[in-house]
N, C-alpha and C positions, 0 to 999 in steps of 0.2 A: 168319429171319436168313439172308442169303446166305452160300454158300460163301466162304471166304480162299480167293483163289487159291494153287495151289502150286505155285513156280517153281524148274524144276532148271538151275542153272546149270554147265556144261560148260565149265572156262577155266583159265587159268595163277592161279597164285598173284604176290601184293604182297605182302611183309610190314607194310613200312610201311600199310597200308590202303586206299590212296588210286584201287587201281586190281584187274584180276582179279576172282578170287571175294570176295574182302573187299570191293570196292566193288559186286557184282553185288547180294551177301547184303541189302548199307545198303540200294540201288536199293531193291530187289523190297522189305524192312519198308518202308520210308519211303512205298510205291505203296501199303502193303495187304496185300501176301502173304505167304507163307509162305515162304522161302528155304531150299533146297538145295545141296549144289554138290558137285561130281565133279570131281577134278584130275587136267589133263594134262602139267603141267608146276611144276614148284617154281621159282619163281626169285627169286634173292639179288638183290634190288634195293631202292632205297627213292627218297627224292626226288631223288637227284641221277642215279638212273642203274640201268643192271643191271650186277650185277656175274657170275652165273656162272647156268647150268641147271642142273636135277638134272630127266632124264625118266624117270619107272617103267616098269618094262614093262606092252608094251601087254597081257599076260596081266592083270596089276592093273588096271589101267583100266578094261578090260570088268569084272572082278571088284565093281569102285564103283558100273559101270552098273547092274550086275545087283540086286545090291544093293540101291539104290533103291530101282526100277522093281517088284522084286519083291515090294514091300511096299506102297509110297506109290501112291495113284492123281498122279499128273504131269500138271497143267492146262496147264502151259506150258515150251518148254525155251529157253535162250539159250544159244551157242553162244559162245564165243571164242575162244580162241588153244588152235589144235592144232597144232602143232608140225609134225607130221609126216604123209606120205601113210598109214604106218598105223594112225594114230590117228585119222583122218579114215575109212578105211573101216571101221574098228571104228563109231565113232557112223554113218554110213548103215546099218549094218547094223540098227543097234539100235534109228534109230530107225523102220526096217522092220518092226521085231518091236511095238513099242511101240506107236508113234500117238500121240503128245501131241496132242492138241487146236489149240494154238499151237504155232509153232517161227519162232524168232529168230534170225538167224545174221549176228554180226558179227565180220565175215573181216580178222582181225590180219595182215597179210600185210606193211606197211612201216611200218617203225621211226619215231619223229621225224626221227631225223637223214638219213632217205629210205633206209637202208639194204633191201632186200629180206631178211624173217625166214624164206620159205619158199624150199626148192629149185623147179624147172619142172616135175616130178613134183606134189609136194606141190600149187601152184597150180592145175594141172589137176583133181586130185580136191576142191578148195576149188569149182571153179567146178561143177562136176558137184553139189556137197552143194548149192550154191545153188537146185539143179531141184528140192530135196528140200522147202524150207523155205517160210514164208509172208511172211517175211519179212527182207528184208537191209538193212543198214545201212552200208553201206558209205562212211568217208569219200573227199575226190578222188582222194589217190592210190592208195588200194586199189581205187576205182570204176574209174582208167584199167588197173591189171591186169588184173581179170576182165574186162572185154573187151579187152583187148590193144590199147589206143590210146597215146599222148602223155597225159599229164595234161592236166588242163582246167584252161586257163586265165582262163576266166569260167562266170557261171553258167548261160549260154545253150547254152556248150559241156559242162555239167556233167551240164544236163538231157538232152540228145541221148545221151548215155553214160546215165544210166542207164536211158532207155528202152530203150535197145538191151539193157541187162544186162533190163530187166523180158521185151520182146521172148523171150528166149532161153532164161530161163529159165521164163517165169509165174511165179515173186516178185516180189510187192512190193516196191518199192526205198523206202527213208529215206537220202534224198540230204539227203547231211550238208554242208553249204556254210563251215564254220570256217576252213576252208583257202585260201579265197578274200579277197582282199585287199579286205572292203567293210565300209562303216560302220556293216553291221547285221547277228546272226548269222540267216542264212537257211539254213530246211530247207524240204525239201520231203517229200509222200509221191504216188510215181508209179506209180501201177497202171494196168490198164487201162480206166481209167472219167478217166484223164488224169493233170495235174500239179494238187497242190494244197500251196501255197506256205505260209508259215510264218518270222514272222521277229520275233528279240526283238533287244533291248539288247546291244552289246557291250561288256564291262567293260574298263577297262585293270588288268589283274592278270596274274601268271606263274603262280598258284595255279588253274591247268585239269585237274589230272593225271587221267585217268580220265573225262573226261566222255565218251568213247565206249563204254567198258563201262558206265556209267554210263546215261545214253541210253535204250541198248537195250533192258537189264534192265527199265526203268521202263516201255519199251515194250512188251517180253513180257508184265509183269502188268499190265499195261491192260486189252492184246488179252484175256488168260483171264479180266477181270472183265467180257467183253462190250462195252468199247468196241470203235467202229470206230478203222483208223490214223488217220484224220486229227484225232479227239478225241482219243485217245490222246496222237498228238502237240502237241498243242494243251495238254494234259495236263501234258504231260511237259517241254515248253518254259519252261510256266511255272514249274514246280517248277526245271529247272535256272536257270533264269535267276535267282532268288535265293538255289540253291546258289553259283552263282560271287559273284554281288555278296557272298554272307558267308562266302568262302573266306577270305579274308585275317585274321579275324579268330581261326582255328582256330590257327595257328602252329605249322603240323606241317612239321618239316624245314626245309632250306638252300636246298632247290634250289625244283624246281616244285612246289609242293603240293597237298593234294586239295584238293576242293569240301565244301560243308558238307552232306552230303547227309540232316539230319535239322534245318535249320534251320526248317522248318515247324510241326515238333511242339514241337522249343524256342523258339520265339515265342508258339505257342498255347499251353504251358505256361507262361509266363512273362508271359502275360496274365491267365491265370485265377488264378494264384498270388501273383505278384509286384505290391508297392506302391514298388519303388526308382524311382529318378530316372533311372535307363534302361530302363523302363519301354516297349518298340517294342508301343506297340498296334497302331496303322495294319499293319506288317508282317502281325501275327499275322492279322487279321481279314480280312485281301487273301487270306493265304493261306487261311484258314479258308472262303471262299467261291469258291476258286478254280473249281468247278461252274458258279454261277451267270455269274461273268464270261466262262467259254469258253461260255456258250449265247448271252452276247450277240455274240458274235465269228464263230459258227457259223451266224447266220441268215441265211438269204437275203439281206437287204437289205443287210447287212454285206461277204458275200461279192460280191457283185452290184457293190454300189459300190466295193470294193476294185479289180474287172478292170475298171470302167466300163462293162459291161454292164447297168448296171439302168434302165429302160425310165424317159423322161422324167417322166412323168405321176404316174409310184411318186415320183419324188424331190421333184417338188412337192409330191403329198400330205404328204409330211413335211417336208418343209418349213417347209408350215403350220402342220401341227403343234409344230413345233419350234418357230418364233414365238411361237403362244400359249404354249409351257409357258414359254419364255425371260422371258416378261413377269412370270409365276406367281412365275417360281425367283427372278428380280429381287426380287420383294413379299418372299420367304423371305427374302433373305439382308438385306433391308435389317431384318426381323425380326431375325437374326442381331446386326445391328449394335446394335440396342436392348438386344440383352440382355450383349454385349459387358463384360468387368471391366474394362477398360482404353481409354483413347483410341485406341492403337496399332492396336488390332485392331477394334475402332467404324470407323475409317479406313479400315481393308482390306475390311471388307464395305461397306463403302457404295461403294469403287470397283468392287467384285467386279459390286452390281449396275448399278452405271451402265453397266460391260463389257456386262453382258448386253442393255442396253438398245441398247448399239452393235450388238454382233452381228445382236442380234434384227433394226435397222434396215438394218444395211448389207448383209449377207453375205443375208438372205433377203428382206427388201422386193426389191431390184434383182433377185431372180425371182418371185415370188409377187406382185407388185404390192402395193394399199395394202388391197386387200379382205380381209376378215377370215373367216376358215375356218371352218366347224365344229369346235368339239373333239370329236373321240373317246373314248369310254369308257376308251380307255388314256390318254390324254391326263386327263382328268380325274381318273382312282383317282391318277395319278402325283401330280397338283398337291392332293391333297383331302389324300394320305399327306404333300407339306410343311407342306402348312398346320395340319391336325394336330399334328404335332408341336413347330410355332416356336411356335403356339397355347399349349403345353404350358408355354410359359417356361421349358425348361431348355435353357441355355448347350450345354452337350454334347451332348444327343440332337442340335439342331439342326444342329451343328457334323457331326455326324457323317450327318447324311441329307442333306445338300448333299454331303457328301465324293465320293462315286462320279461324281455327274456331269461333275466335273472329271477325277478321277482312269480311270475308264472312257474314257473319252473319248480323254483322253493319252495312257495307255497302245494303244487299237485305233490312233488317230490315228498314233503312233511305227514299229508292225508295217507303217502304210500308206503308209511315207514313201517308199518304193521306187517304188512304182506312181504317187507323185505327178509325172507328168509333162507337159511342156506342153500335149501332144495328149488329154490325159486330162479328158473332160467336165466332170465334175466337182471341177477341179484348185482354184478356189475353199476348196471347203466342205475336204476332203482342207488344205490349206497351211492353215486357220484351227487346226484341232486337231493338226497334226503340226507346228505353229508353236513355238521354241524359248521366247519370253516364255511361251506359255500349259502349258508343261513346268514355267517358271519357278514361274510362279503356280499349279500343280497341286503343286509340291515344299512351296511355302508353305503351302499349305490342310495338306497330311499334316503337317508340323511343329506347324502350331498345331494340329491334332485332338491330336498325341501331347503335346502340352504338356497339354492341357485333359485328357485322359486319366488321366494321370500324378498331378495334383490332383483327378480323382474318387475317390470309396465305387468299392466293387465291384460295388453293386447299381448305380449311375449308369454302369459301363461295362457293366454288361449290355446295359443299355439302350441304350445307343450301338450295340451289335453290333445288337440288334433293328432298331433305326432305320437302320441302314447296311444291313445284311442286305436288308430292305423295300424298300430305295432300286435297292439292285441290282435285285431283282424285278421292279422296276415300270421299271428301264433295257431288262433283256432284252426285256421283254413291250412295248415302246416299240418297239424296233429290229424286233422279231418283226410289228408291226403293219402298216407300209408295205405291204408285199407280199401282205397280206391282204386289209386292209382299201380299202388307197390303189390297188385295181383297179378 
């Protein structure tokens, strides 16, 4: 059994919960680990606001540290809001003495309402902890303090600042792009090996409060369960990204509220358990295999054709590939339509494959010409795993092993919409799945999976999770293929 990682959070208090140690604590359970936490500061706040500090002496504070440390072995530390320059050289000291393994440090330095929380002292020994740690987080306008520029007013200006903060310090930067006025939330992580880019959905809600302590924490315990940053991050994005979509339905407070920072494990439980009529399978099982989707988003040919660096002759290979299985998955879902309880949804799968018959024809004939490829052994386990299953005549396993193709697809497709630009090679394929109908038609398949779910046995949505699970599988090991095989 692997270790729980054990994460010592260093930060202000929220009573309300939604931010501080209390959101640090959810973070670090919700990742896996073990949560600690040492306070620097008390404050009387809740959604709408702060209302007063209370700081202990910094005698107590190392007292918490000691504490700890003196007991616990500390896989990872996260750092937040220190108040003061001597609370800031108490923790360099300590963590001189210590050594955590990981260290996370994100530097609370300006308000929402832009106000500056640190004196010019304070700031100084903020930027100096930053030489200490492995990692910083810093949103725009904390990123233009430690280096002492203007705020960045795009992301191109965002990333040149934190280079210069990785530059100066050797931290790692989590350049946090929220603060920038664009239509998708983009992060990045920038070390010395470069920029690598990261970008989900942005919800329209006021229910954000915390997602920067929030963030981190889930970053600290990544890092100590041996991910690298940019899986971590990859990690960690997906996870908040359906924290905020089910913020709103938490109803904590007037003002800005938290995020739902355990709506993963309440989905997954509420799968396994639950036979109500709100019954979110599709949520639960996205989230239940979120693994398997960030290794398809993390391979080569993924990454590759996101910058438009991936080498001509890789992208035909797949191509081809893609063609034959489009034909397969067509056979499948026209399968689907047969076994269909309804006209309405008999209807929807027979256009679903006539679409694929287009794609198949338009989007890859017009480069692969009309010759017919070899299929590959991943190509094949993929299409042997549909056929299997529509094979099987049940309504829902089928339903739910088509489900990823669409749904995977949308989802990388969305992350790529940034890079889809005119000059970008393969702006085709990129605009077909970052296309706003095949979002439409990706929301439809998860509705009708969650209806069809909702009227299964329990042992029939297992089955579904197997055959969806399997689907993913044979997605990663598809995208994983190009760059292998397609040399």
């Amino acid at each position: 059994m692997e270790q729980i990682p054990r994460v010592l959070s260093i930060a202000g208090t929220d009573p309300s919960g939604g931010a501080g140690l209390q959101a640090d604590l959810k973070s670090i359970q919700a990742m896996g680990g073990y949560g600690m936490a040492v306070v620097t500061v008390l404050v009387a706040q809740n959604t709408r606001g702060v209302r007063s500090l209370h700081v202990p002496p910094v005698s107590f504070f190392r007292q918490q540290l000691d504490a700890v440390s003196d007991d616990v072995a500390i896989d990872a530390v996260k750092i937040g809001m220190l108040h003061s320059a001597p609370i800031i050289a108490e923790v360099s000291d300590w963590l001189k003495q210590v050594k955590p393994r990981v260290l996370v440090l994100d530097p609370v330095m300006v308000a929402t309402s832009g106000d500056r929380l640190l004196d010019l002292e304070s700031e100084a020994a903020l930027r100096e902890l930053c030489s200490q740690v492995d990692l910083a987080t810093p949103n725009i306008p904390e990123l233009a303090v430690l280096v002492g520029q203007d705020e960045a007013q795009d992301w191109l200006q965002a990333c040149d600042q934190a280079r210069e903060l990785m530059a100066k310090t050797g931290a790692t930067v989590l350049l946090k792009g929220g603060h920038l006025n664009e239509s998708v939330a983009r992060d990045a992580i920038v070390s010395s090996h470069g920029i690598q880019e990261f970008s989900a959905k942005r919800f329209a809600t006021k229910n954000t409060h915390g997602t920067g302590c929030s963030l981190s924490s889930a970053m600290a315990t990544l890092l100590a369960s041996g991910m690298d940053p940019a899986d971590a991050l990859q990690r960690s994005k997906i996870w908040m990204e359906g924290a905020i979509r089910n913020a709103d339905a938490l109803h904590v407070g007037l003002g800005n509220g938290p995020i739902d920072h355990f709506w993963e494990h309440r989905n997954e439980a509420q799968t396994k358990g639950s036979s109500s009529d709100e019954l979110d399978w599709c949520s639960a099982i996205w989230a239940e295999n979120h693994q398997l989707r960030l290794a398809s988003e993390n391979t080569d040919f993924v990454r590759q054709l996101r910058s438009g660096e991936l080498d001509q002759p890789v992208f035909l290979w797949y191509l081809g590939q893609d063609a034959l299985y489009l034909k397969g998955y067509a056979e499948v879902m026209l399968r689907a339509a047969e076994l269909a309880p309804n006209l309405e949804e008999r209807t929807f799968w027979q256009e679903r494959a006539q679409g694929a018959i287009v794609v198949e024809s338009a989007l890859h004939r017009a480069r692969i010409g009309a010759a017919e490829p070899e299929a590959s052994t991943v190509t094949l386990g993929y299409l042997n795993h549909l056929d299997s299953v529509a094979e099987g005549g049940n309504y829902a396993e089928t339903v739910a092993a088509v489900l990823p193709c669409f749904w995977l697809y949308a989802d990388i497709g969305e992350r790529m919409l940034e890079h889809n630009h005119e000059a970008h090679e393969y702006r085709d394929w990129l605009s077909t799945y970052s296309d706003p109908e095949f979002a439409r038609l990706t929301t439809q398949v998860i509705g009708l999976t969650n209806r069809v779910a909702r009227e299964s046995s329990s042992a029939v949505r297992q089955r579904m999770a197997r055959a969806f699970r399997i689907s993913l599988e044979h997605e990663r090991d598809f995208f994983a293929a190009p760059t292998v095989l397609g040399r």
